[in-house]
C-alpha positions as CSV (number, residue, x, y, z in Angstrom):
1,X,-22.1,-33.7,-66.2
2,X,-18.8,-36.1,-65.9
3,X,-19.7,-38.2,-62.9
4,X,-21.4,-41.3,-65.0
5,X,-24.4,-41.8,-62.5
6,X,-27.8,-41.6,-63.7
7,X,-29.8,-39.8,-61.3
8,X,-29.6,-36.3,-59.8
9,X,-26.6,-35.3,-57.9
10,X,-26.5,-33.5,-54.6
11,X,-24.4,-30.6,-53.5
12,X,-24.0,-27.4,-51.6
13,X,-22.0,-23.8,-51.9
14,X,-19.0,-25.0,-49.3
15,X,-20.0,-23.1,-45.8
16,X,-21.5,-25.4,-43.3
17,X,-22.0,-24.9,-39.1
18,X,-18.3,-25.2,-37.6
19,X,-18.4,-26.8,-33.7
20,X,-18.1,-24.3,-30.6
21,X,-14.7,-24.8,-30.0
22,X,-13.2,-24.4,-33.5
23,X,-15.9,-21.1,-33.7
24,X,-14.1,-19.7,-30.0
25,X,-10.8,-20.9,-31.1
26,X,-10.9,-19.0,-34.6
27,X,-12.4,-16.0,-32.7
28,X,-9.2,-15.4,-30.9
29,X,-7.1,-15.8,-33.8
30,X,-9.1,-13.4,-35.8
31,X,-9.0,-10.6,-32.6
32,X,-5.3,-11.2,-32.0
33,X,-5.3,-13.8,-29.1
34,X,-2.2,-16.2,-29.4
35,X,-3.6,-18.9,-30.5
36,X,-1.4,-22.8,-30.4
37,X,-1.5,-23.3,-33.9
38,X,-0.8,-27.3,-33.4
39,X,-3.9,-27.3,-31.0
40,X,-5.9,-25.0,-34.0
41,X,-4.8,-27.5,-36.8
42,X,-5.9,-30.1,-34.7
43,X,-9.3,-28.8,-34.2
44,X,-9.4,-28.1,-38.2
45,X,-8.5,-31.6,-39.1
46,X,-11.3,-33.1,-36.6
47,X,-14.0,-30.9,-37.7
48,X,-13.1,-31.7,-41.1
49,X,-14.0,-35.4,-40.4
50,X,-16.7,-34.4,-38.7
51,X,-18.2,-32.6,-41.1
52,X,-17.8,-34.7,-43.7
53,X,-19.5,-37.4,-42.1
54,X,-22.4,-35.4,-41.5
55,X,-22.7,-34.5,-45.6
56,X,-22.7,-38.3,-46.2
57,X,-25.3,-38.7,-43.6
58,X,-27.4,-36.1,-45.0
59,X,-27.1,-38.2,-48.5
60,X,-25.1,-34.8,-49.9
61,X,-23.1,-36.6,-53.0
62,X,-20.7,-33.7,-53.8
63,X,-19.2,-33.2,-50.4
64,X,-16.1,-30.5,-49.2
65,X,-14.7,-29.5,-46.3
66,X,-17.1,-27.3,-44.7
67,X,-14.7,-24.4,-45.2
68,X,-13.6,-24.8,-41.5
69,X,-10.0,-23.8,-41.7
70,X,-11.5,-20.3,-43.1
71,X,-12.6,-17.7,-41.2
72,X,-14.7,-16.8,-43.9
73,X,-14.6,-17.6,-48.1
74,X,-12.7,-14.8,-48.9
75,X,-11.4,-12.8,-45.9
76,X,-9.0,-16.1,-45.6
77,X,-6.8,-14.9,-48.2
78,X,-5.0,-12.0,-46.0
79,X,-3.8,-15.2,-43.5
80,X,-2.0,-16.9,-47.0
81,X,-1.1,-13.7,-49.2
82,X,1.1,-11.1,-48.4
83,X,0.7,-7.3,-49.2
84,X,-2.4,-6.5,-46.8
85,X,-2.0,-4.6,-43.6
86,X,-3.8,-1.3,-41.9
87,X,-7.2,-0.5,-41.9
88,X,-10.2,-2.5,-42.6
89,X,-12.5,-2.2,-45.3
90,X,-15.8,-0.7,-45.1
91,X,-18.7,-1.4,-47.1
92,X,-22.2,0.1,-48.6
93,X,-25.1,-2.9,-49.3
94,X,-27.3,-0.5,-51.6
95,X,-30.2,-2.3,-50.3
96,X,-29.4,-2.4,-46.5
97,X,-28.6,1.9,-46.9
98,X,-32.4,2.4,-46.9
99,X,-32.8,0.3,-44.0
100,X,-30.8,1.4,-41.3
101,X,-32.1,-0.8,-38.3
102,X,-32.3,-3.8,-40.6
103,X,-28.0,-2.7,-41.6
104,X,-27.5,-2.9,-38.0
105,X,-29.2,-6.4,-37.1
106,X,-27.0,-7.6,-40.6
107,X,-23.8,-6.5,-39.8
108,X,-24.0,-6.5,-35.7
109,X,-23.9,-10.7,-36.2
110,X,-20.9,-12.3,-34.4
111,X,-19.7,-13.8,-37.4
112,X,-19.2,-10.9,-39.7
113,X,-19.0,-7.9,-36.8
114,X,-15.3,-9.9,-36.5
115,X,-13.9,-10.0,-39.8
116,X,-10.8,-8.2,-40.7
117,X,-10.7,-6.7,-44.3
118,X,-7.2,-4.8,-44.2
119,X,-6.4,-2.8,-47.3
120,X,-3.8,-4.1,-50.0
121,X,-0.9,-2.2,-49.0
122,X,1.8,-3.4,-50.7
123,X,2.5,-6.1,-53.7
124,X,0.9,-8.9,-53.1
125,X,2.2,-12.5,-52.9
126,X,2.0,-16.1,-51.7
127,X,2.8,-16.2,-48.1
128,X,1.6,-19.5,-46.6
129,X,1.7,-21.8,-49.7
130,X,1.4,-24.6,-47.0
131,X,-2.4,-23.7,-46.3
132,X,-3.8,-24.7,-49.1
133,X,-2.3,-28.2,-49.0
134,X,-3.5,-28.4,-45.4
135,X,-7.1,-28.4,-46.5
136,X,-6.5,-30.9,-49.2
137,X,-5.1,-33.2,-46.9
138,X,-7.7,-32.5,-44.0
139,X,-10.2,-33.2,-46.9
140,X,-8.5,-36.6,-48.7
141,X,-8.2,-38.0,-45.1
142,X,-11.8,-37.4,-44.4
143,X,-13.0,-39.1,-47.6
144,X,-11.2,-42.0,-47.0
145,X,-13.7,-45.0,-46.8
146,X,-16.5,-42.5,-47.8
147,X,-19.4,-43.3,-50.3
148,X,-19.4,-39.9,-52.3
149,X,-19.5,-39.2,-55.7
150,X,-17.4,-36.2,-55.8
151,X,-15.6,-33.7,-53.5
152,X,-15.0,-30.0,-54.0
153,X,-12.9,-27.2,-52.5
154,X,-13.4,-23.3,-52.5
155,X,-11.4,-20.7,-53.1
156,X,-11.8,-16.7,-53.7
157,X,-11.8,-15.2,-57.1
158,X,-9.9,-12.4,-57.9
159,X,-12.9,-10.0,-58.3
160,X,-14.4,-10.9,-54.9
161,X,-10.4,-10.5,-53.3
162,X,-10.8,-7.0,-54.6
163,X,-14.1,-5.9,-53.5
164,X,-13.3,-7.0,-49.6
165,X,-9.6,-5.7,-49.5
166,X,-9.4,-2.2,-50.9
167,X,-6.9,-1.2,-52.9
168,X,-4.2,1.1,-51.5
169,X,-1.3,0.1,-53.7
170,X,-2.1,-0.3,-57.3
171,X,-2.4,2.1,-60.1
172,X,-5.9,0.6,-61.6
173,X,-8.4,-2.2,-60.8
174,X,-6.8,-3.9,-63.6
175,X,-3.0,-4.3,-62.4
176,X,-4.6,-4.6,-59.0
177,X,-6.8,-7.8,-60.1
178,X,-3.6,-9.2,-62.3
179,X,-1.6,-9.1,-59.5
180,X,-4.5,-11.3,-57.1
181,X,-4.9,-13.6,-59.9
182,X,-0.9,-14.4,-60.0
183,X,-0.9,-14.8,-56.2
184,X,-3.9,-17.0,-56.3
185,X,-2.9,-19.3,-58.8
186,X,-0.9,-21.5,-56.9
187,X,-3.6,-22.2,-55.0
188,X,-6.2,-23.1,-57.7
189,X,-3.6,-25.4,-59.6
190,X,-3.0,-27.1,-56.3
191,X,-6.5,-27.8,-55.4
192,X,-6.9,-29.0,-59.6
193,X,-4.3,-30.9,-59.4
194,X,-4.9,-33.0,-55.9
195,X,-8.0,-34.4,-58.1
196,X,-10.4,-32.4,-56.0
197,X,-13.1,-30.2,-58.2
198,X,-11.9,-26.5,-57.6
199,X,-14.9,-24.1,-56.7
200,X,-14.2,-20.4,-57.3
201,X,-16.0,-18.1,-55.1
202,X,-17.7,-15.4,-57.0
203,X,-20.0,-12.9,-55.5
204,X,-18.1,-10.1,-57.7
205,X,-20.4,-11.1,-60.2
206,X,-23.7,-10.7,-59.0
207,X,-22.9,-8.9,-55.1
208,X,-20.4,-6.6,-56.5
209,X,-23.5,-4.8,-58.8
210,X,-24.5,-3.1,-55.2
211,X,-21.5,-3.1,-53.5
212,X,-18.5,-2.1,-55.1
213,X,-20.2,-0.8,-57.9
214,X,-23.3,0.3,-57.0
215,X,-22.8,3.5,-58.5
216,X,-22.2,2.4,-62.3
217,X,-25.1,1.8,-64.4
218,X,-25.7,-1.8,-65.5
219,X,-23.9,-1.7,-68.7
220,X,-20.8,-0.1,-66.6
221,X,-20.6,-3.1,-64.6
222,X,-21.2,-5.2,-66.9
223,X,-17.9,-3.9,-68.4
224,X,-16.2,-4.1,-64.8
225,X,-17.4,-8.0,-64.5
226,X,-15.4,-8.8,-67.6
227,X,-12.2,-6.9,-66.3
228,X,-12.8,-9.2,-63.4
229,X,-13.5,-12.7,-65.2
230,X,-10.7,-12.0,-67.7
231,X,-8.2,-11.7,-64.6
232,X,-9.9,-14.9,-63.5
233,X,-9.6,-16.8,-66.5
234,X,-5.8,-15.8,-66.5
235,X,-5.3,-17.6,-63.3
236,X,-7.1,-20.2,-64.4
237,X,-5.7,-20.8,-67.7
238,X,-3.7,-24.2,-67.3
239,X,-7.1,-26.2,-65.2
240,X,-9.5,-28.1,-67.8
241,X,-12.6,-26.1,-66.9
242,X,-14.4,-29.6,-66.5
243,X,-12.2,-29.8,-63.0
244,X,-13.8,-26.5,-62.4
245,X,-17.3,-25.1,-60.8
246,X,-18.2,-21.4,-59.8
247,X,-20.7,-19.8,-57.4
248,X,-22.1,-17.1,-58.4
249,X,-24.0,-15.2,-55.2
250,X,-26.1,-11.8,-54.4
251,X,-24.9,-11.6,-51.1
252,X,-25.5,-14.0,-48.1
253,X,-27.5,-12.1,-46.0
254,X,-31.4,-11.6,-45.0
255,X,-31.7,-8.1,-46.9
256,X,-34.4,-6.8,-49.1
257,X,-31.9,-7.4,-51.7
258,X,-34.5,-5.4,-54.1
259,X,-31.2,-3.7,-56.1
260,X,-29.5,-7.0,-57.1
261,X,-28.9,-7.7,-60.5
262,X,-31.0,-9.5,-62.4
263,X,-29.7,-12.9,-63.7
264,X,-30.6,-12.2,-67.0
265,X,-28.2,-8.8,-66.9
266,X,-25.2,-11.2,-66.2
267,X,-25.5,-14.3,-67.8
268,X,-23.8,-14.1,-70.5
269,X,-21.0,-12.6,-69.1
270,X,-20.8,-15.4,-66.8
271,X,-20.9,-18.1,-69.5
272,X,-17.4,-16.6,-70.7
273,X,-15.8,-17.9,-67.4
274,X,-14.0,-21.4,-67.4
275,X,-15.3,-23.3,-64.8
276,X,-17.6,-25.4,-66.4
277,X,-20.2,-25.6,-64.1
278,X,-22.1,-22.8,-62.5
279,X,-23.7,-22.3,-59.1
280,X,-26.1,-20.1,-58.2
281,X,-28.9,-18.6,-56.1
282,X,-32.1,-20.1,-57.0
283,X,-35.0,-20.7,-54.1
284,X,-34.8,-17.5,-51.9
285,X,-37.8,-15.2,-52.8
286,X,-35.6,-12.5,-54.6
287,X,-34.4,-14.9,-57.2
288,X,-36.6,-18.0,-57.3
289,X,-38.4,-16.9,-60.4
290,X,-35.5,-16.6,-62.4
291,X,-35.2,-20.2,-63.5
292,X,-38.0,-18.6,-66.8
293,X,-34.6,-17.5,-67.8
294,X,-33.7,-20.4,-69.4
295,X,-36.9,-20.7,-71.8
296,X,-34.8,-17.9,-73.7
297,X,-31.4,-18.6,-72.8
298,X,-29.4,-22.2,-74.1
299,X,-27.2,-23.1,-71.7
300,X,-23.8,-23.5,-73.9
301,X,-22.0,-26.7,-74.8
302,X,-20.5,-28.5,-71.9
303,X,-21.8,-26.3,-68.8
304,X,-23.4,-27.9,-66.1
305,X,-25.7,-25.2,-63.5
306,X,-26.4,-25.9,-59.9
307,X,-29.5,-23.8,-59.1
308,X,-30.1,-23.4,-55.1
309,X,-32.9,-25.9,-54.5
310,X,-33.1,-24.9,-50.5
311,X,-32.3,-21.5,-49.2
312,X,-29.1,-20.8,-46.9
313,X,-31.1,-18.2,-44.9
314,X,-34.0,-19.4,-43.9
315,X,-34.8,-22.4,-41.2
316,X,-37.8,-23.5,-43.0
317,X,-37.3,-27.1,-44.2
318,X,-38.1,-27.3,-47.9
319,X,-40.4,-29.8,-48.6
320,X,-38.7,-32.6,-51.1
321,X,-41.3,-32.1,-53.5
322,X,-40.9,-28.7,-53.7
323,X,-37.0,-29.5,-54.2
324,X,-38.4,-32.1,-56.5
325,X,-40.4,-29.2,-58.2
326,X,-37.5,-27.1,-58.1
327,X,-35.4,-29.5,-60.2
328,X,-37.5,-30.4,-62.7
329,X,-38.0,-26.9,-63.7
330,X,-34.3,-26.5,-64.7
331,X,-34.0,-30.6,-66.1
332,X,-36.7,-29.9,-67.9
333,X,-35.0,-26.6,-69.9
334,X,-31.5,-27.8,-69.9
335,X,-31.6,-31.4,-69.8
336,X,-31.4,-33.4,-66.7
337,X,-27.6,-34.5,-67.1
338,X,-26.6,-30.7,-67.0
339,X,-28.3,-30.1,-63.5
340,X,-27.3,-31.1,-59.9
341,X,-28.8,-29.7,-57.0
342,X,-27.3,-27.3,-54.6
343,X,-28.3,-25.1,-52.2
344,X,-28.3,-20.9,-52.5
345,X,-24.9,-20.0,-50.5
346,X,-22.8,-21.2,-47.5
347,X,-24.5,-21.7,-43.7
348,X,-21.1,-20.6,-42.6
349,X,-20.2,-17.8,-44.9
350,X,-18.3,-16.2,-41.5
351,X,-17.3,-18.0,-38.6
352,X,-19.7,-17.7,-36.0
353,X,-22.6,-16.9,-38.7
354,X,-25.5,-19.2,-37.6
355,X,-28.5,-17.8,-39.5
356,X,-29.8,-21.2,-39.6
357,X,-29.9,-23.3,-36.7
358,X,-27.1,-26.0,-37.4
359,X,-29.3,-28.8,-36.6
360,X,-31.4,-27.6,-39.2
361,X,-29.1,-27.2,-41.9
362,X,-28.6,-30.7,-42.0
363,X,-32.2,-31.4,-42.2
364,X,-32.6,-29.3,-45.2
365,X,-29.7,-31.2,-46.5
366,X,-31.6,-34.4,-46.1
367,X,-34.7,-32.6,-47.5
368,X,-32.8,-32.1,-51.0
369,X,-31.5,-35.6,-50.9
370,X,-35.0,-36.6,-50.9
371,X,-35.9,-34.2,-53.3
372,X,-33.3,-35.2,-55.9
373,X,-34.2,-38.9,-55.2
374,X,-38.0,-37.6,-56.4
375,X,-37.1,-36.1,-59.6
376,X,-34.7,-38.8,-60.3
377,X,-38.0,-40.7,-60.4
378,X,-39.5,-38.4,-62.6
379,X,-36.3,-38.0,-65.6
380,X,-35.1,-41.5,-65.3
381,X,-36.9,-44.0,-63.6
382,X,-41.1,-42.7,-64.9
């Protein structure tokens, strides 16, 4: 871990609750209203601030922007690429297919009942490379006079581009993921180079088993997640992986989620990816058992993990000795400068998503702060 502070760091995935009016505004925009842009970009910047303010309040160390110029982590990418037009994509959650009521109440939400997944249509390109200098700048202002340790911004792999926007244009997965990985570029380098920690978005890795590739076995996807890492590595080629992290996700959505992938299935595979740090889910009830993985599994030379100490899906507030708990688990297999804590995904993950009452998420924010503060007790101060 580069940050020189001897204690456990705090962080999240990048998603947090987005105020009313941004939510209504970005709802017209997303169904075709005429939106004023200077009004929208207004209301970006200030929630911006705002939620910055309320990370630092909730002792969060790592802090972003709360993803609040997105209408979701990947769906953005059709508002700054061109090549996507027509129809929207449509999707089948493996788990969710044998529980049709539950697939309803999932994908009936406000928040992801609105996205809009067009096809890729055409070649694809950099159409707004202003946007992603926006959010820097919304983010640098924010931070000014802040006490942080660190900030971060997200943006979509390749593989996760592909699995939302279906592919209408290009010969093979391959030239299809080359040519998002070109386009996206720009926008990595930018974010690397404004001295903010980059955070690629990848739920390809893990989500895409029961999605997109649900019917391969595991060994086929295995081979599909390398195709998709090597195209990400490509576009990430000229950022010193320690300016890097990656979040690696199942899906953020109360499912069974009883056909993910194990961790253990991908791991390796997701060691060969640049970033050097790694994010993934780690508390909710499908996954919290898979920290055992490390008793078997060394964690290679310079990678730092953030395991999800609080779930993103549930409005239980973990008790900071169970974060505490949670921590020491992983510090303890490791080694506690190679851990910071996070939570399991966004509380955003689509505009007008509020799975957890906003209120609450910042509690459970404040619950990990205290829980890191617990085990830093334990590592460095006991």
């Amino acid at each position: 871990m580069a940050y020189g502070i001897n204690r456990f760091l705090t962080t999240h995935t990048g998603s947090l609750p987005r105020p009313d009016d941004l939510i209504r505004a970005m709802f017209a925009k997303e169904e075709g209203v005429p939106v004023d842009r200077t009004g929208l970009a207004a209301k970006i910047r200030a929630a911006v601030a705002g939620v910055v303010k309320k990370q630092v309040d909730s002792g969060v160390d790592l802090v972003n922007d709360g993803e609040m110029s997105k209408p979701s982590y990947a769906t953005y990418v059709k508002d700054r690429l061109t090549g996507f037009a027509g129809s929207s994509n449509t999707f089948v959650y493996q788990d969710l297919s044998e529980f049709p009521n539950l697939a309803m109440r999932v994908f009936g939400d406000p928040g992801r009942s609105r996205r809009r997944t067009p096809a890729c249509t055409g070649p694809i390109g950099v159409g707004d490379p202003a946007a992603p200098l926006a959010d820097i700048d919304n983010l640098k202002a924010a931070l000014a006079g802040a006490n942080v340790a660190g900030a971060f911004l997200s943006a979509a792999s390749p593989g996760v581009i592909s699995l939302f926007f279906r592919n209408d244009h290009y010969a093979n997965q391959e030239a299809y993921l080359l040519a998002i990985a070109e386009a996206m570029r720009s926008e990595y380098e930018a974010i690397a180079a404004a001295g903010v920690i980059l955070q690629i978005d990848c739920p390809d890795l893990a989500m895409g088993r029961h999605i997109q590739y649900a019917d391969l076995t595991v060994e086929e996807f295995r081979t599909r997640a390398r195709l998709h890492i090597e195209a990400l590595n490509h576009a990430l080629a000229e950022i010193p992986p320690e300016r890097m992290r990656m979040h690696l996700c199942w899906g953020n959505y109360e499912g069974p989620h009883h056909h993910d992938v194990p961790l253990a299935d991908i791991i390796d595979v997701v060691f060969t990816a640049r970033p050097a740090t790694i994010s993934f889910e780690a508390a909710n009830p499908r996954h919290a058992h898979e920290w055992t993985l490390f008793e078997r599994v060394k964690l290679p030379e310079g990678k730092t993990i953030i395991p999800g100490v609080i779930e993103s899906k549930s409005n239980f507030i973990e008790h900071p000795e169970l974060i505490a708990q949670r921590i020491a688990r992983y510090a303890n297999l490791v080694g506690r400068d190679n851990v910071i804590a996070g939570s399991d995904c966004g509380f955003g993950t689509w505009v007008g998503q509020a799975a957890v009452d906003p209120d609450v998420v910042w509690a459970k924010l404040a619950a990990m702060a205290e829980g890191a503060r617990l085990a830093t007790r334990q590592f460095w101060d006991g």
